[in-house]
Backbone as XML, in Angstrom:
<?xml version="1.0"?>
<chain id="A" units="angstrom">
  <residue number="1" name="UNK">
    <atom name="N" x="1.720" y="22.124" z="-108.539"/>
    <atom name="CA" x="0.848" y="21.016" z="-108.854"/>
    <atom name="C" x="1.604" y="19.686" z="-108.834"/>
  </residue>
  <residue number="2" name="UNK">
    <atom name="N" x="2.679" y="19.598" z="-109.474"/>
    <atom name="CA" x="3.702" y="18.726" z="-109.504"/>
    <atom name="C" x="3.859" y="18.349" z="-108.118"/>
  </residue>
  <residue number="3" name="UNK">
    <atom name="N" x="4.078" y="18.660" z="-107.249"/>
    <atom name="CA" x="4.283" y="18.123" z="-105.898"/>
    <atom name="C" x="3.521" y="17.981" z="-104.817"/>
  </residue>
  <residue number="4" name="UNK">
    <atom name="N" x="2.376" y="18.421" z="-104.893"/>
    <atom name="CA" x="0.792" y="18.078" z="-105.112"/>
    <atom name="C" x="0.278" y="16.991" z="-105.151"/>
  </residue>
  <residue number="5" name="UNK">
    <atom name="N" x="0.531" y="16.491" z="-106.521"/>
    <atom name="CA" x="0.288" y="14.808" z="-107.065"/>
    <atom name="C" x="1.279" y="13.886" z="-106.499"/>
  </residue>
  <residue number="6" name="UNK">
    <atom name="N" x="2.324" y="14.759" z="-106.474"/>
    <atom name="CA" x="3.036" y="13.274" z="-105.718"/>
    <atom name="C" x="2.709" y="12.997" z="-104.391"/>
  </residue>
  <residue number="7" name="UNK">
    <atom name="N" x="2.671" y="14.009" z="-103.739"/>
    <atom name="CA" x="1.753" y="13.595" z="-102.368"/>
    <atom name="C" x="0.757" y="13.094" z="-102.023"/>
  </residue>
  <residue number="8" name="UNK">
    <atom name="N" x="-0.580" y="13.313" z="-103.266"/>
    <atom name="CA" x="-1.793" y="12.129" z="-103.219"/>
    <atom name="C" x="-1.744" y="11.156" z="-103.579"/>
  </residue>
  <residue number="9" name="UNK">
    <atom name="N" x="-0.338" y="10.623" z="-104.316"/>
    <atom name="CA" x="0.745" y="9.321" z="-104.468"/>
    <atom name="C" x="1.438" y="8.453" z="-103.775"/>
  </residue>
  <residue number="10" name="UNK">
    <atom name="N" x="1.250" y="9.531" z="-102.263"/>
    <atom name="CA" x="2.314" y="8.850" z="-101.445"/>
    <atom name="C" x="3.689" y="8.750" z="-101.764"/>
  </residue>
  <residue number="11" name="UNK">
    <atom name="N" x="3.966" y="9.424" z="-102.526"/>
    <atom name="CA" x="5.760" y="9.139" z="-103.050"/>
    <atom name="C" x="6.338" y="10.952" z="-102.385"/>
  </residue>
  <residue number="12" name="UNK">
    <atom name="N" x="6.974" y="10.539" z="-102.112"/>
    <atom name="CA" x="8.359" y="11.450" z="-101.406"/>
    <atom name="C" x="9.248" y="12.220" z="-102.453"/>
  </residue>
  <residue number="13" name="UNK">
    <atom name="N" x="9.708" y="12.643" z="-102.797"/>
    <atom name="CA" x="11.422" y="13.445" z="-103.757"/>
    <atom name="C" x="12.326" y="13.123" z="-103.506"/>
  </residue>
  <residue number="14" name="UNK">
    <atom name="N" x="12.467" y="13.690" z="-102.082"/>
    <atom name="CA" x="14.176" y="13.347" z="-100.926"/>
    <atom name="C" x="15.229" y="14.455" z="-101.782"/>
  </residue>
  <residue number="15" name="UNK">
    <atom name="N" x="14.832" y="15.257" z="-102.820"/>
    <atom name="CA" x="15.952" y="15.552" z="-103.529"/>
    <atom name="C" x="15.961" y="16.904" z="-104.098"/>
  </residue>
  <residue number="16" name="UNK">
    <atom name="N" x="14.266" y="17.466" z="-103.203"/>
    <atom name="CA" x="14.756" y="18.836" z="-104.165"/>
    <atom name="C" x="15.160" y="19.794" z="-103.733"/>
  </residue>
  <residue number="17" name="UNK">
    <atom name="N" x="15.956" y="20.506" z="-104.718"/>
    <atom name="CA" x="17.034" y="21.567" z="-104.728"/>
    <atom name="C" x="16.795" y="22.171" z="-106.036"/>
  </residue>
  <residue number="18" name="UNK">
    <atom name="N" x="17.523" y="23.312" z="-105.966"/>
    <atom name="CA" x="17.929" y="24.273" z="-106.922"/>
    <atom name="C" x="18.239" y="23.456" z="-108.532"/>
  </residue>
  <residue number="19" name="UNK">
    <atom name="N" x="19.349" y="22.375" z="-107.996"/>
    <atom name="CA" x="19.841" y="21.746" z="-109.244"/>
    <atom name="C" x="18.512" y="21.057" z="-109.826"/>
  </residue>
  <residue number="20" name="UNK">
    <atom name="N" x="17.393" y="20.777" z="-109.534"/>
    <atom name="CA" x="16.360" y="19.856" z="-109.848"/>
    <atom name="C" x="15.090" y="21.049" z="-109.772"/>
  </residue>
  <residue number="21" name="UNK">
    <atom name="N" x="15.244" y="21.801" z="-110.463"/>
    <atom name="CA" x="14.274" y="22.711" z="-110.642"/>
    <atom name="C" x="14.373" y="23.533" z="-112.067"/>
  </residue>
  <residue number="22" name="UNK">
    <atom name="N" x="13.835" y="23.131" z="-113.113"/>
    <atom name="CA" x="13.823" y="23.888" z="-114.387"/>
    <atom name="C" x="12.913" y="24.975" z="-114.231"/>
  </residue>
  <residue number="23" name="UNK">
    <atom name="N" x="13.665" y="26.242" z="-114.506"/>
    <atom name="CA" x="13.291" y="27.533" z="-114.938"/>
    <atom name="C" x="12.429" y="27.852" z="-115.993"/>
  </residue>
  <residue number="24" name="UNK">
    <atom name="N" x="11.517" y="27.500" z="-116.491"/>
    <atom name="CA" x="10.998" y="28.356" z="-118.311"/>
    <atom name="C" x="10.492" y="29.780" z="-118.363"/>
  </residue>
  <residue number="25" name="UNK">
    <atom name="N" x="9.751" y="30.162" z="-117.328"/>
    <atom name="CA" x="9.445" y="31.692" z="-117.106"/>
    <atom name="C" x="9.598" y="32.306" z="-115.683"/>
  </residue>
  <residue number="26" name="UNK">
    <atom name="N" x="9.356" y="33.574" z="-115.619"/>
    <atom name="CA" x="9.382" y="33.583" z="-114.005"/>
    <atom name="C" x="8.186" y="33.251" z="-113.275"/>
  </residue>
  <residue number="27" name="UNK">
    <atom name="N" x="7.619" y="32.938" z="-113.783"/>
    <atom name="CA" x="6.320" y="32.071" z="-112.493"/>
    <atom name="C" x="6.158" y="30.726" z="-113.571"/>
  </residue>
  <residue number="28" name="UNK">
    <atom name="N" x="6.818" y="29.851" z="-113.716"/>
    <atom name="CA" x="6.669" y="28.579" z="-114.302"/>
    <atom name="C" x="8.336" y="27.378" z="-114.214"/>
  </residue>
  <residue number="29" name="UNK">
    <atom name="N" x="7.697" y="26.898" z="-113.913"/>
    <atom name="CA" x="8.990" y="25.732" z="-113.012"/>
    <atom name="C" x="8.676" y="24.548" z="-113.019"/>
  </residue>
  <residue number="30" name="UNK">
    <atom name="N" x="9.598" y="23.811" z="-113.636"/>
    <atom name="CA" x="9.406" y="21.975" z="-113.497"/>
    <atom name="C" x="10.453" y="21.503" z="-112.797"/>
  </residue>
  <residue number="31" name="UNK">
    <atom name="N" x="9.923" y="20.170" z="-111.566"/>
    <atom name="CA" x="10.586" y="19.739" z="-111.064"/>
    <atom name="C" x="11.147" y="18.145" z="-111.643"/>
  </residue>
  <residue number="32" name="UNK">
    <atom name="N" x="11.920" y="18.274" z="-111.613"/>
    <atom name="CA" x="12.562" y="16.812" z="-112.078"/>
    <atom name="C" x="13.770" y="15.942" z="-111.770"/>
  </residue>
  <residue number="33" name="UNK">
    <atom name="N" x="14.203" y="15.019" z="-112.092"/>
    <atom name="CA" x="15.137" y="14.405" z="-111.407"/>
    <atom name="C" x="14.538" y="13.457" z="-110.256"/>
  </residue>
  <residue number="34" name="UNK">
    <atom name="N" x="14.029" y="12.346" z="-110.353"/>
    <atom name="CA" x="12.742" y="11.920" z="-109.513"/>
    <atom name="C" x="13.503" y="10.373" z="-109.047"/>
  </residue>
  <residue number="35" name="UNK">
    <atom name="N" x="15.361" y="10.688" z="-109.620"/>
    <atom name="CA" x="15.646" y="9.216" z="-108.842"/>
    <atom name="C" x="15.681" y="8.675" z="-107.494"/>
  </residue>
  <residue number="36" name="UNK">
    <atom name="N" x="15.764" y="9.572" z="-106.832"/>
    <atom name="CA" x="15.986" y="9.901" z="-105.601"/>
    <atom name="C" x="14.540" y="9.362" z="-104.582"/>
  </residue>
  <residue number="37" name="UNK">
    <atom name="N" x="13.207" y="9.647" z="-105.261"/>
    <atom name="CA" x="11.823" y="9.427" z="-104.825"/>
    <atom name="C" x="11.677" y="7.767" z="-104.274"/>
  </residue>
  <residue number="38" name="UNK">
    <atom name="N" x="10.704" y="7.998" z="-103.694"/>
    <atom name="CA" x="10.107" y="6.861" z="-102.666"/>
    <atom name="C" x="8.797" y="6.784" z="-102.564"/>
  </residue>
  <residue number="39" name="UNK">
    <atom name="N" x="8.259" y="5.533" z="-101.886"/>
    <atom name="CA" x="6.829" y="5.618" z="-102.293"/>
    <atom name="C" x="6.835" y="5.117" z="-100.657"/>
  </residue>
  <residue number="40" name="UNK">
    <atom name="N" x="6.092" y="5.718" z="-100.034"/>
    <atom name="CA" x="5.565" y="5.957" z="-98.069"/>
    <atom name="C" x="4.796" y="4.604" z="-98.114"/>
  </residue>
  <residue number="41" name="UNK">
    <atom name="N" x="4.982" y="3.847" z="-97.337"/>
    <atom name="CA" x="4.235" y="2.743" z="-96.928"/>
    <atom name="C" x="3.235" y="3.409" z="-96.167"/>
  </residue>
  <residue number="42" name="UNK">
    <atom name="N" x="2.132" y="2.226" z="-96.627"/>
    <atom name="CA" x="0.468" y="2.932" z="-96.581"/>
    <atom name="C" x="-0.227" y="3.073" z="-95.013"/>
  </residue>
  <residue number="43" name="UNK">
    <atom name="N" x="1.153" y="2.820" z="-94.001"/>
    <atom name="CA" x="0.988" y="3.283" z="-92.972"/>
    <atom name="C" x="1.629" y="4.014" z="-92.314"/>
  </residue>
  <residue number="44" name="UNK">
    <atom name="N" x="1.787" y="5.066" z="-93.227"/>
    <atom name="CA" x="2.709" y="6.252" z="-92.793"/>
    <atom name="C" x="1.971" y="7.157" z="-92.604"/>
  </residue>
  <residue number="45" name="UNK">
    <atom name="N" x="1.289" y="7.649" z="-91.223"/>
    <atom name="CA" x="0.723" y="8.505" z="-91.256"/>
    <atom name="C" x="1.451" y="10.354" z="-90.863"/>
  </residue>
  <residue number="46" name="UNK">
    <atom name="N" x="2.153" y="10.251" z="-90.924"/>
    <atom name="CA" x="2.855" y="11.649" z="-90.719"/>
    <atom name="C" x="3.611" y="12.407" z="-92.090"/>
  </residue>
  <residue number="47" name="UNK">
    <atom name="N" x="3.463" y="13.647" z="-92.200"/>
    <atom name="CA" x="4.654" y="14.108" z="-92.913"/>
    <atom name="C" x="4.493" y="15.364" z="-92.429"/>
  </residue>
  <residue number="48" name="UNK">
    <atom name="N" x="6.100" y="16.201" z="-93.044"/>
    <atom name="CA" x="6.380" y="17.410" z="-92.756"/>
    <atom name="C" x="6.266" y="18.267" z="-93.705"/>
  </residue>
  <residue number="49" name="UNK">
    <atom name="N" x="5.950" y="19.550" z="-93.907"/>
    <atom name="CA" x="5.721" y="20.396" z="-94.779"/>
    <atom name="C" x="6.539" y="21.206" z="-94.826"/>
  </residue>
  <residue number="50" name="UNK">
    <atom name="N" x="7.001" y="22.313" z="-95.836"/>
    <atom name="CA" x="7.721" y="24.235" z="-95.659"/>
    <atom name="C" x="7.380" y="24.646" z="-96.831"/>
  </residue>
  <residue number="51" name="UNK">
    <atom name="N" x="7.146" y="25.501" z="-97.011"/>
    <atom name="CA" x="7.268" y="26.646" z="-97.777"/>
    <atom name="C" x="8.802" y="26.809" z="-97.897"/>
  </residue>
  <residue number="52" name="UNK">
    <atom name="N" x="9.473" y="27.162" z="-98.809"/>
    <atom name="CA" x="10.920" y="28.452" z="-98.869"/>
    <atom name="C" x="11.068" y="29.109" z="-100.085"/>
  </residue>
  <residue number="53" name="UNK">
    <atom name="N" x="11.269" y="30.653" z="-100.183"/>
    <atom name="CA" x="11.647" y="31.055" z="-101.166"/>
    <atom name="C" x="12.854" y="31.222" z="-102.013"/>
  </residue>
  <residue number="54" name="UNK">
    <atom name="N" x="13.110" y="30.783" z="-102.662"/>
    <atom name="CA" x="14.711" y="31.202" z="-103.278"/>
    <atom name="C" x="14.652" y="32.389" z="-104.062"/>
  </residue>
  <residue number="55" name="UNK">
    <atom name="N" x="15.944" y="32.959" z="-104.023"/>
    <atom name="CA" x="15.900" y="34.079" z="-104.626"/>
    <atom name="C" x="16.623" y="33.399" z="-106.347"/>
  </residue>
  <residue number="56" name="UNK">
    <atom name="N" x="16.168" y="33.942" z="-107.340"/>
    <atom name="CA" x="16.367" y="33.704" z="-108.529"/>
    <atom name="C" x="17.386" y="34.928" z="-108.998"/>
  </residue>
  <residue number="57" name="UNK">
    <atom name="N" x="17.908" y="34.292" z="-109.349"/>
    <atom name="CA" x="19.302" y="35.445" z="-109.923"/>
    <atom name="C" x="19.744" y="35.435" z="-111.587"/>
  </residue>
</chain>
């Protein structure tokens, strides 16, 4: 959901990783660390998407 909203925001991350991902359960995760973010000028019509899974250890 979190990254969700930032996309109907127009703002970017640029930054996430492993280190910027809080754990609380195994299906519950906050992303944070949001210095890195940007906000897409309102004529940016493109972006790129992925899916990836990490393995949790």
């Amino acid at each position: 959901m979190g990254m969700e909203f930032l996309e109907s925001k127009k703002i970017i991350h640029r930054d996430v990783s492993a280190r910027n991902v809080l754990l609380f359960t195994e299906s519950f995760a906050k992303i944070f660390d949001f210095g890195d973010s940007k906000e897409l000028p309102p004529d940016d019509d493109y972006y790129e998407a992925s899916i990836v899974l990490l393995v949790v250890q």
